[in-house]
N, C-alpha and C positions, 0 to 999 in steps of 0.2 A: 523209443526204448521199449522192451519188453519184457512184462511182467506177467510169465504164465509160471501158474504154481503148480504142478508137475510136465513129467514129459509126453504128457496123454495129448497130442497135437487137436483130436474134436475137443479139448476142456481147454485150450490155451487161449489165456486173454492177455491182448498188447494194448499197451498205455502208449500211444505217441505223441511225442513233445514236440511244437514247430516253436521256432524263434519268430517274436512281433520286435522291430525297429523303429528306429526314429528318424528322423532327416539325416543326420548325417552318419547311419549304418549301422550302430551302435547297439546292443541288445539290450533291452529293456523290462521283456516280458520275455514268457512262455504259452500259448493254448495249450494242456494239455486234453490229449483224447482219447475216448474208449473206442479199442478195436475188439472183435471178436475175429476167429480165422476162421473158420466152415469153409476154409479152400476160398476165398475170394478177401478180394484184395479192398472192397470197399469196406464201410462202416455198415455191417449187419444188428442192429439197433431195433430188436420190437419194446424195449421199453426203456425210455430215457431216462426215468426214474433208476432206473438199477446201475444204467451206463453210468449215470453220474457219481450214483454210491459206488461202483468200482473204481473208480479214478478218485476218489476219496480215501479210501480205504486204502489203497496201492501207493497212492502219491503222498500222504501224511500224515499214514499208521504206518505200513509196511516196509516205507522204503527213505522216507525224513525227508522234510524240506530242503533241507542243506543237500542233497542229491539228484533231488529232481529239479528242482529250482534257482541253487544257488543263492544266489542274493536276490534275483528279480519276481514280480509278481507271477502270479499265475492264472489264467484265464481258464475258467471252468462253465460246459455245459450244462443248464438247469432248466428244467420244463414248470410245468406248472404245481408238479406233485411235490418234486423236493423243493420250492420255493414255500411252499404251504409246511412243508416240515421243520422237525426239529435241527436234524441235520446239521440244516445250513445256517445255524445259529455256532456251532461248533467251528465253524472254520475262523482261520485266522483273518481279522480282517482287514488287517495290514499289509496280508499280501495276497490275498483272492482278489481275482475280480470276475462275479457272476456274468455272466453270456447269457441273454437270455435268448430262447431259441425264437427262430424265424413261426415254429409251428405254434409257441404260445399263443393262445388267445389271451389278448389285453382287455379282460371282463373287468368293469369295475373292483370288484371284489380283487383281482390279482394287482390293477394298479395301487390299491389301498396298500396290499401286502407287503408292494414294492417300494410304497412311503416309506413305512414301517421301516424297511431293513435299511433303507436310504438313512433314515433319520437314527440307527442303530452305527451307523459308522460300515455298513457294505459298500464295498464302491459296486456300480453297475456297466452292463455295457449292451447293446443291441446289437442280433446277429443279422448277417445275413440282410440287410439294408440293399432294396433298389427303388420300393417305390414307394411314395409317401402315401402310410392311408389314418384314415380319421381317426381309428382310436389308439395309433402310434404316440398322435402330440402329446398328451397329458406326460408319458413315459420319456420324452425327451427332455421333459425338465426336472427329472431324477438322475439320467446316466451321463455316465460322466465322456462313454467312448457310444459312437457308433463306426457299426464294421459294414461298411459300403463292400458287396458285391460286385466286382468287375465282370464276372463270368453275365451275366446276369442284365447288362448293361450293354449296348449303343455307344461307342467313342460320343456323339453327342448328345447324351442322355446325364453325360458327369455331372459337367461343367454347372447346370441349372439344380443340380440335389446340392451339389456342395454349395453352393450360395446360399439358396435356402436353409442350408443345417449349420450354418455358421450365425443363425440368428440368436440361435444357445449358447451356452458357454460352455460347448463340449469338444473332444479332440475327434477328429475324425480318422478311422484307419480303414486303409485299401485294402483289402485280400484278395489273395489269388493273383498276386503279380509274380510276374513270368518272365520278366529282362530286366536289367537297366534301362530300358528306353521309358518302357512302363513306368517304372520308380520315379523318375525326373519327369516323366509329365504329371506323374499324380501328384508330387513333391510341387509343383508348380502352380499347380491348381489350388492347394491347399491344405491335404494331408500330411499330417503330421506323422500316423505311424502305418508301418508297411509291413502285411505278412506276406509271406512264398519263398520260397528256393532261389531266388534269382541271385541272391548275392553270392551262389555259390558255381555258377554256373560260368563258363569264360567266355570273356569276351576278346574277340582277336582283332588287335587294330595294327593296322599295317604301319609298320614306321613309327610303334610307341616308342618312348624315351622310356630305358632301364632305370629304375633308382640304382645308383651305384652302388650305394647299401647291402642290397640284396646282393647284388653280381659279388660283393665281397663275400657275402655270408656262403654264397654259391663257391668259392674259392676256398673258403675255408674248411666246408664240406670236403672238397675233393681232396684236398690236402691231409685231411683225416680218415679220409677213406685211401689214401694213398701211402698212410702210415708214415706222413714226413716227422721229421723231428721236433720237439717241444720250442726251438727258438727259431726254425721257419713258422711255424704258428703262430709264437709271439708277435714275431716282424710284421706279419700280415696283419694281426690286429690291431696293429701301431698304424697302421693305414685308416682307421676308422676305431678312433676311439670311443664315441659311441656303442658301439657293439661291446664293447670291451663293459660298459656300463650295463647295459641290458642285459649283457652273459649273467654279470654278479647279482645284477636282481632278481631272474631266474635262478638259480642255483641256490640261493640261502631263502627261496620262498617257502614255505610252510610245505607244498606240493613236494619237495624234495624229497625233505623228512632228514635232512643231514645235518647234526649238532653242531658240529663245528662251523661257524662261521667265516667263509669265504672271501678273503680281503683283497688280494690280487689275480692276475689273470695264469699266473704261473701256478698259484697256489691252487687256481680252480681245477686248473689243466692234472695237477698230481693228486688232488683230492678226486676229481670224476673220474679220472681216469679216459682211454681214448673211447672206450664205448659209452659214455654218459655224454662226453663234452658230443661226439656225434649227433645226439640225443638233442642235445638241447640246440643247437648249432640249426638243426633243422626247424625247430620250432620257432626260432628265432628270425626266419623270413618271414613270418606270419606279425610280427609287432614291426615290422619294419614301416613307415607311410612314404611313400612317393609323393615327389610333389603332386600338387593337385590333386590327388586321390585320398578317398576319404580312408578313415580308420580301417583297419584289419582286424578288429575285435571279433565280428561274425567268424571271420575265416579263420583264425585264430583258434577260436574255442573246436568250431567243427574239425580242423588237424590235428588238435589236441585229443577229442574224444579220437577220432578215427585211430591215429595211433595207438593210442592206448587199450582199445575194446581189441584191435588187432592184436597186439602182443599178446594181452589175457587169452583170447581165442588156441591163440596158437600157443602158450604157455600149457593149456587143457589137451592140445592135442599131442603137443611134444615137450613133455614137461622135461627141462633140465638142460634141453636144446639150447642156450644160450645164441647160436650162429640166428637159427630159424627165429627165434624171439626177436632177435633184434632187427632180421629183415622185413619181420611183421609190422613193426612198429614204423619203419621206415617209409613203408611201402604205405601206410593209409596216411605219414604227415605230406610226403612227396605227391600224391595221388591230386591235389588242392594246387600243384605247381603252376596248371597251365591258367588257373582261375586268377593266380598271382600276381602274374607278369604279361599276361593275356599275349601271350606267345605259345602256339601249340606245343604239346606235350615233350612230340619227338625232337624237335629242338633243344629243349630244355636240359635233356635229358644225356644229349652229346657233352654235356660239357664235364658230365659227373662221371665215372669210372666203376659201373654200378655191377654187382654183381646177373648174371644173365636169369635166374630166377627173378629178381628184382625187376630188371629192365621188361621182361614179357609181361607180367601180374599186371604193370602200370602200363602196359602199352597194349595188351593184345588182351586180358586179364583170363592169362594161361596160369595153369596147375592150382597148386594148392592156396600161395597167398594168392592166386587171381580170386581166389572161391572166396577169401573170408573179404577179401575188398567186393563182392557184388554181396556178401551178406552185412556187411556194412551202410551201403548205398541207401541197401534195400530197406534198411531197417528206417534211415533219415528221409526216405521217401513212405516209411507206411504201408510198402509192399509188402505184408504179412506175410501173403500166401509162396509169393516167391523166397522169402524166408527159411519156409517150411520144407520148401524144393529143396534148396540148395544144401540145409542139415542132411534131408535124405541123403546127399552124399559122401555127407562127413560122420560117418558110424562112430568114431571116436569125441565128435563133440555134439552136446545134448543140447536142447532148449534151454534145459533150467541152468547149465552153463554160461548158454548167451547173455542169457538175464541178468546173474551174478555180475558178470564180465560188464556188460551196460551198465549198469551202476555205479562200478568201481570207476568204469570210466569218467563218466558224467560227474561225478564226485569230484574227481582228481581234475579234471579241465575245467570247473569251478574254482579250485582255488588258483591253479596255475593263472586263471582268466584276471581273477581279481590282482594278480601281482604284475602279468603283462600289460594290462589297464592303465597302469601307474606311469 
């Protein structure tokens, strides 16, 4: 997400939020982190002490836990300064959990500190974990998580840290996983929680089995994009009444914002109308689970934000546009399709009756929604700088727009999260 407080691009600071999971996919956490842009793409960081009061100030002054966070914890950067400070007496400690950096020096005097907040109700965590050194131990019988470095690691270098660090009673989490394949041997080995991108990334397996679920949700998309009539709709819902269940729990969830309570599926169909029920109809492959495959909660929430930061993008650049709006939206829940079904895109894509802005954005990421879908990406990857690029080409949408637009979103796929959850 990004939190820059004008449009002056050398003063722009982004807060980027990664999802931490559990064994069986489910988000649990957030790290939240200080970016600076100065044109590059990395963490320009000369003092920790201020990066961490920026993601303070940003993430639970300026913009409310319920926004950035949701219901889950948050995992924040702390060096040595702001562990010695006031500061970090302010935070809530219900849902922080301190990271303590790889750079800290563990001098006496900082592990006493560390009692201290231990024994105040802080939880703790350790960054950046590859190799065991002597004045680590004392601090392993304070935190509650260490964060084992992959990058950093030897395939057989794991296997003998995790043995040894299961001598505490602590949870250990992987970072920096990169696939499925990664996930399930670290999940094997004995981590319990897993940061990286991989749960969003596709996997193409030849001759997977479709949930029929979806293939229906997929049918009843086209048939709403085909403008068929309110009792061909019905009919096909009657094919999988489940759906029919999940519609009604989406539609009367708090994310909606609609008074009237939603009782059947005919009532939903004339209360949304056909550009809502599309709406949610999409979103609705994302709660679906396939046999043997785990939750879709990750992939859920990130359709939800994607869609949603898209429309606001595109509501800033073509306010009133209603057609454009709604292709915006479509275009960043569909964009997640081929992660779905792990069937490549252009496949997927044959069976829907898409409009041809629509179908290039997702397939080639031509014109205008192709732009806000790599400004989307870009943002969930932390590529600030390419951020920056791409506004340069959309004169009518600003930084402090995006930001706005981030938020609303993030907001909105936190409550939607916690009612598809269900």
């Amino acid at each position: 997400m990004t939190i820059p407080q004008t449009d002056n691009i050398d003063n722009a600071v982004f807060l980027g939020r990664q999802p931490i999971l559990d064994r069986t996919q489910q988000i649990v956490a957030y790290e939240l982190l200080f970016r600076a842009s100065g044109g590059s793409n990395a963490a320009l960081i000369e003092d920790n002490f201020r990066a961490t009061a920026e993601v303070v100030v940003r993430a639970f002054v300026e913009m409310g836990l319920a926004n950035v966070l949701g219901n889950y914890s948050g995992y924040i950067n702390v060096d040595e300064r702001f562990l010695a400070s006031e500061l970090v007496e302010l935070l809530p400690r219900d849902r922080v959990v301190l990271e303590i950096l790889e750079t800290v020096q563990l001098t006496p005097a900082v592990v006493t500190r560390l009692r201290e907040l231990r024994q105040k109700g802080m939880r703790l965590a350790l960054d950046d974990f590859t190799h065991l050194r002597p004045e680590q131990v004392p601090v392993l019988d304070l935190v509650e998580v260490v964060k084992v470095d992959l990058l950093g690691l030897q395939a057989d270098e794991i296997p003998p840290i995790v043995e040894y660090l299961h001598r505490w009673p602590l949870k250990l989490l992987a970072e920096k996983i990169d696939d499925s394949e990664q996930f399930q041997h670290c999940s094997q080995l004995g981590f319990e929680l897993f940061q990286g991108y991989y749960f969003a990334k596709p996997t193409i397996l030849v001759g997977r089995r479709i949930d029929p679920a979806r293939i229906g949700v997929l049918r009843l998309i086209k048939l709403v994009i085909s403008d068929a009539e309110a009792d061909e709709l019905e009919q096909e819902f009657k094919h999988y009444p489940h759906l029919t269940y999940k519609l009604l729990r989406l539609v009367n969830s708090v994310a909606f914002g609609v008074a009237t309570q939603i009782a059947s599926l005919r009532h939903a169909i004339t209360i949304l109308g056909r550009r809502q029920l599309q709406r949610w109809l999409q979103l609705l492959l994302f709660t679906q689970r396939a046999e043997g495959a785990p939750p879709g909660q990750p992939l859920f929430a990130l359709a939800a934000t994607r869609g949603k930061l898209m429309e606001l993008m595109m509501d800033s650049i073509a306010p009133g546009n209603r057609g454009q709006v709604d292709q915006a939206f479509m275009v960043g829940v569909l964009s997640l399709l081929d992660v779905l079904f792990g069937i490549p895109l252009p496949d997927l894509l044959v069976e829907l009756n898409l409009a041809d802005a629509v179908r290039s954005a997702l397939l080639n990421g031509e014109g205008l929604l192709g732009r806000l879908l790599s400004i989307v990406r870009a943002l969930e990857q932390n590529r600030f700088a390419d951020v920056i690029a791409l506004l340069a080409e959309l004169p009518r949408l600003s930084l402090s727009q995006v930001n706005q637009a981030q938020i609303q979103a993030l907001g909105w796929a936190n409550e939607l999260s916690a009612t598809a959850g269900g």
